[in-house]
N, C-alpha and C positions, 0 to 999 in steps of 0.2 A: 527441236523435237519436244514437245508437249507432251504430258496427263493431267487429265483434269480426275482429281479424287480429293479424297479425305486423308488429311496426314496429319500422322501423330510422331512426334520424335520426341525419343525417352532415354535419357542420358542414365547408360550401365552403372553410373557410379550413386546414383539416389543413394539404392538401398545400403553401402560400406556410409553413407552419411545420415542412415537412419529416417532417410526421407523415401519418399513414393509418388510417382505421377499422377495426374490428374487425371489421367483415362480419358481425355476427351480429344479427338479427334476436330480439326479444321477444316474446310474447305477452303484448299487450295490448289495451285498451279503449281507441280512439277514437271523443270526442264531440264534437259539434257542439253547444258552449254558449255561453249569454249572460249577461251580469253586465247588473246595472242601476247604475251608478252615480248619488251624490248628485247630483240638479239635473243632471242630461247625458241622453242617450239611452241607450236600450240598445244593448251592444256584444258582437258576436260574435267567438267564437274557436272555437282548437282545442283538445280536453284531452286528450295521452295519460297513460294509467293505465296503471298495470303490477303484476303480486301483490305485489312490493316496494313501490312506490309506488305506493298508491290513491289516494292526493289527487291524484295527475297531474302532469302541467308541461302549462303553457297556452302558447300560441304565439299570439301577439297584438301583445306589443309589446320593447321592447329590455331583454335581459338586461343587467343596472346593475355597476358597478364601483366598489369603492375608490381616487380619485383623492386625496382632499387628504392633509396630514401633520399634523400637529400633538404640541407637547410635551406632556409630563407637566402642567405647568402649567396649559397653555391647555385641556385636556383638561377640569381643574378648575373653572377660572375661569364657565365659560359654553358653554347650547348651541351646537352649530355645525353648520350643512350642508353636506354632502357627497355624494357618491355611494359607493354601497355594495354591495360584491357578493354576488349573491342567487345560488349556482350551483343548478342544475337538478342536480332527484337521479336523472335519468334518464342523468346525464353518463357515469355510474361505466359506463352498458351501452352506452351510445353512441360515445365518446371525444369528446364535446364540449366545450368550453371557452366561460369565460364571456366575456363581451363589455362594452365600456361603454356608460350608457345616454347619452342626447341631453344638451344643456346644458338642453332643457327640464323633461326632469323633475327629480323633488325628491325627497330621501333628508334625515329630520329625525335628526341623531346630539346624544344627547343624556346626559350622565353625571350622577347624580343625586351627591348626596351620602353618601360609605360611611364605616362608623366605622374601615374600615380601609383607608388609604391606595395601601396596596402594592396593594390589589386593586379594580379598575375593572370596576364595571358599566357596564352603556348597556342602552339600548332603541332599536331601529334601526324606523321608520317610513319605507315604502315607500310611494309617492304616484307612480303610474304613468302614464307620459306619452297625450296621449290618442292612442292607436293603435290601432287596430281591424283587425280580420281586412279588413275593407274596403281594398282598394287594396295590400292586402300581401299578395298569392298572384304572386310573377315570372311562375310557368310550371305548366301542367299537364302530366303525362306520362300519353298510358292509352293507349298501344299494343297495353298485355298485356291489357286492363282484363277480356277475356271469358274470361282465365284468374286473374282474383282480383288481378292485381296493378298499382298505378298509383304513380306519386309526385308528393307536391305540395312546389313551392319557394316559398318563404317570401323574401321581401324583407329583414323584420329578425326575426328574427337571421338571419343568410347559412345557410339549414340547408335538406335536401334530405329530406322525411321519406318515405320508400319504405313502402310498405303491399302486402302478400304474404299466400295464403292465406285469402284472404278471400273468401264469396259471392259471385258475379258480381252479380249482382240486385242486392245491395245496398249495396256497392262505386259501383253507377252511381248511386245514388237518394242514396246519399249524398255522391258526387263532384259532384251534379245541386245540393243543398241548399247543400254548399262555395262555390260558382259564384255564385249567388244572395247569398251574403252578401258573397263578395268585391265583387261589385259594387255592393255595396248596396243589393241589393233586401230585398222584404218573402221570409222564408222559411214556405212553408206548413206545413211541417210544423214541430211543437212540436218545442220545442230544450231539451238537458238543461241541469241545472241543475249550478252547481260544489259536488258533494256527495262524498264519497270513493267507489270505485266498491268496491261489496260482494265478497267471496271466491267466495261462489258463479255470481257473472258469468263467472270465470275457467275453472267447470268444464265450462263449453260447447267447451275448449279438447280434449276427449279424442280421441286420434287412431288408440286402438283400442277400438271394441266387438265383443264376442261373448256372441250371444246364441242356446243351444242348447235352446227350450223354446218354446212356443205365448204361457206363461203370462209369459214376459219379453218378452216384442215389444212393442215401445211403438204404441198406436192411436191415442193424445191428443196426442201430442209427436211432433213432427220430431226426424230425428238430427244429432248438433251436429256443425253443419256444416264443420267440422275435422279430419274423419276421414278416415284415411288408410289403414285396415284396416276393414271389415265382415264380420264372422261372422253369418250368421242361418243354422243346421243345425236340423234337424228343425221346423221351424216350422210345416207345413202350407200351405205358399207356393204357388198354383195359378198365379201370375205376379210378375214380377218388380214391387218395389212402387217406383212410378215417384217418390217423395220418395227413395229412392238415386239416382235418376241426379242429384242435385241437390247431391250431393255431387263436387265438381269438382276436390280432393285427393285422392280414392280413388286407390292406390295397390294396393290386393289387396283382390278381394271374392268373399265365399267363399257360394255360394248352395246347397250341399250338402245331399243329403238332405229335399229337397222335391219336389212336385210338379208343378214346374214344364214348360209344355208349349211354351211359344213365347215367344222372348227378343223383346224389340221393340229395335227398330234405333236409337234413342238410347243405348243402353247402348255405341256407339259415342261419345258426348259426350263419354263420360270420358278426355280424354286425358291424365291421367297412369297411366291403370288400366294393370298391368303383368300383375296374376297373375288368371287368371279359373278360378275353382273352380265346375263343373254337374255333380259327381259325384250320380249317383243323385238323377234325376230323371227326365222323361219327356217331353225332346223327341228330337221326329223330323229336323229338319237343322237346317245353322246358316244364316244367311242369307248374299246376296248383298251387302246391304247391311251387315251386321257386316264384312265381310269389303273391304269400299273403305270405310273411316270413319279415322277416328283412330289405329283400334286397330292401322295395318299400321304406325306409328311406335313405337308404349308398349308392344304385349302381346309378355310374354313366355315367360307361362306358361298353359298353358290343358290344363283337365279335363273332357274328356266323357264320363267310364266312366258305365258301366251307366243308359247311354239309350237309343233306338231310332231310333239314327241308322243311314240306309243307305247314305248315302254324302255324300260333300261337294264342294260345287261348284268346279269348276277354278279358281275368283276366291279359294279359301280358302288358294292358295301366295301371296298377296299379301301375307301376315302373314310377310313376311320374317325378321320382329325375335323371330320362337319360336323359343326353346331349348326346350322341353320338352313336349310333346302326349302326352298320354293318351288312349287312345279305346277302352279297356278293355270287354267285354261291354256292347257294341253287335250292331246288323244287317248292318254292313260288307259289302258286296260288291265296291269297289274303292276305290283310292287316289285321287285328281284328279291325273290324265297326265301334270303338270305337279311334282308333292310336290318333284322335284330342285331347284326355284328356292329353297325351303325350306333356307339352302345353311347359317344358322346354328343350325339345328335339330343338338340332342345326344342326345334322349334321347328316343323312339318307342316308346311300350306299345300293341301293338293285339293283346293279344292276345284268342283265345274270340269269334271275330266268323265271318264266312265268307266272306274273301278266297280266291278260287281261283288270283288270281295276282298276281304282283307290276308296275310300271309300268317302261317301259324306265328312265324317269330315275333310279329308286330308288337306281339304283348312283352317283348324282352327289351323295348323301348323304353327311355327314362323319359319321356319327352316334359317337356313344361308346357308348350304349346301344339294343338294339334286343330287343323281345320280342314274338314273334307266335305262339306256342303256343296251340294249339287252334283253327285255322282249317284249312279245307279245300282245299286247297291242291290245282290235278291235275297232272299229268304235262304237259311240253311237249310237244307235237308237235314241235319241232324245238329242241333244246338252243342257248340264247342261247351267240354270240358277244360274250366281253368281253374288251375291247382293255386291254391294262396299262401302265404306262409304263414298266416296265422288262421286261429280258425273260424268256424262260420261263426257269425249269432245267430241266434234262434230265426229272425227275421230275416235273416239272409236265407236261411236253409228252407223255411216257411215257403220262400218267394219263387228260389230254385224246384220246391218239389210241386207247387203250384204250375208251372210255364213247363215243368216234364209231362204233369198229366194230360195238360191242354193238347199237346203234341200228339201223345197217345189217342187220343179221342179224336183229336184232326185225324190222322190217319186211319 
């Protein structure tokens, strides 16, 4: 049993030595495997693998130490047992350090005879105390777990392994299989074997596709679930294909150039989605429920040009966290009366739509950019008063009591 995530493993004992992790997370393969050993039962662990190290470090039982000493002599003379340190080559990413193992287990150090003195072979045999993933899990953490991330602690060795990025689904199926073994239960599902984990396991890792062609759309494979960018342009997409919202790292997804007519309201799930691209397609609003989902915290950028939207619902100023709207060659006939709540919005394209006028609040906009060419815009009946915070010049107030009298006299 497989996860494919980000792992960070951060040995509790840094900080009593004055040191602190690196805070940087891997991608790797976590498995859920069992050895059989000679004459004993079978024994479950954990293996993370990494593209550096496929064969893994297993987390099972006590990372071992060099304790004894011995001369040049005795070195000679006869085998000796010892403890021997085995460091995890996962250390170099983690900043781990090795540990000693128990007085139970056994390390055979043994130096054979060389025709040249000066230089000392051995062959070092690891004989591993019986320790099992059973009864060694401290503590589970899955507060985040419905955003990919949980951490499990480990009793021996003192290490906290953090798992980020990962499938919700299966993140739980495999925190659920963890559980079972620690307890010593029977695990139903089949558990991997300790085989080195292949290159191409790693390529599920891609955190951008783009794909602008009907003939590159994948229909037989899901996309790997790691991604953090989706392009699908020109595709012939009549709705949104609901194995994206199952991507829970989406970070910008760009659905451009299809024929898409109605977004469904899990496209709200994705809370880390920031940038949302519906250029030139063919919906008519957005909804009520896009609009009170997740996305009033993540989105920050969003494209609605050239759809046949005619206007948006006052619940769409909820989307506090947009900097940038587009609504380019649309049906537009008004703004939602509300657009001013909109207070971190920068940059507003509507233009080629047929606003006739503008919302009081509009002027409580900060915008940097504003483009509304080619709308129909009428004449006020009564020219808005707006309040400034400083005061007129003379030329302003001139200009102001000039364009009141003209009004006057029009009527």
């Amino acid at each position: 049993m497989r996860l494919h995530c980000e792992v960070e493993v951060v040995s509790r004992r840094l900080p009593a030595l004055g040191l602190r992790s690196r805070g940087r997370a891997v991608r790797a393969v976590l498995s859920l495997c069992q050895r059989e050993p000679r004459g004993g039962p079978p024994r479950a662990g954990l293996l993370v693998a990494t593209l550096r190290d496929k064969r893994g470090t297993r987390y099972e039982a006590h990372l071992p130490l060099f304790t004894g000493s011995f001369s040049h002599s005795e070195l000679l003379s006869a085998p000796h047992s010892c403890r021997v340190l085995l460091p995890s080559r996962l250390c170099t990413h983690c900043s781990l350090i090795g540990r000693p193992s128990p007085p139970s287990s056994t390390s055979i150090f043994t130096c054979p005879t060389s025709p040249n003195p000066s230089v000392l072979t051995f062959q070092v045999t690891f004989v591993p105390p019986d320790q099992q993933l059973k009864e060694n899990i401290e503590q589970f953490f899955t507060k985040f777990v419905d955003e990919g991330r949980a951490t499990v602690r480990l009793k021996e060795p003192p290490v906290d392994i953090y798992l980020s990025k990962a499938n919700s689904s299966s993140l739980k199926g495999f925190l659920s299989a963890v559980r079972l073994a620690h307890r010593g239960c029977k695990v139903e599902t089949s558990l991997s074997t300790l085989t080195p984990v292949k290159t191409s396991e790693f390529e599920k890792f891609k955190t951008k596709m783009v794909i602008t062609s009907k003939k590159d759309y994948p229909l037989s494979k899901n996309f790997p679930y790691s991604l953090e960018h989706l392009q699908t342009s020109y595709c012939g997409l009549v709705r949104v294909d609901m194995r994206m919202l199952c991507l829970k790292n989406l970070r910008k997804l760009d659905l451009s150039h299809n024929h898409i007519k109605k977004l469904p309201a899990t496209i709200g799930d994705l809370i880390h989605l920031q940038e949302l691209n519906l250029n030139d397609n063919h919906l008519e609003s957005f909804s009520v429920a896009l609009c009170q989902s997740t996305l009033q915290k993540s989105l920050r950028s969003l494209d609605l040009s050239k759809n046949k939207i005619k206007a948006l619902p006052v619940q769409f100023c909820q989307l506090r966290e947009l900097t940038d709207l587009k609504l380019d060659d649309n049906e537009l006939i008004r703004f939602p009366f509300k657009i001013g709540q909109l207070t971190n919005l920068r940059f507003l394209s509507a233009a080629r739509n047929k606003l006739p006028f503008l919302p009081s609040e509009f002027k409580n906009l900060s915008l940097e950019y504003l483009d509304l060419f080619g709308n129909t815009f009428e004449q006020p009946e009564v020219l808005p008063v707006i309040m400034l915070q400083t005061p007129l010049t003379l030329l302003e107030s001139s200009a102001r009591t000039i364009l009141y009298n003209r009004h006057l006299m029009n009527t």
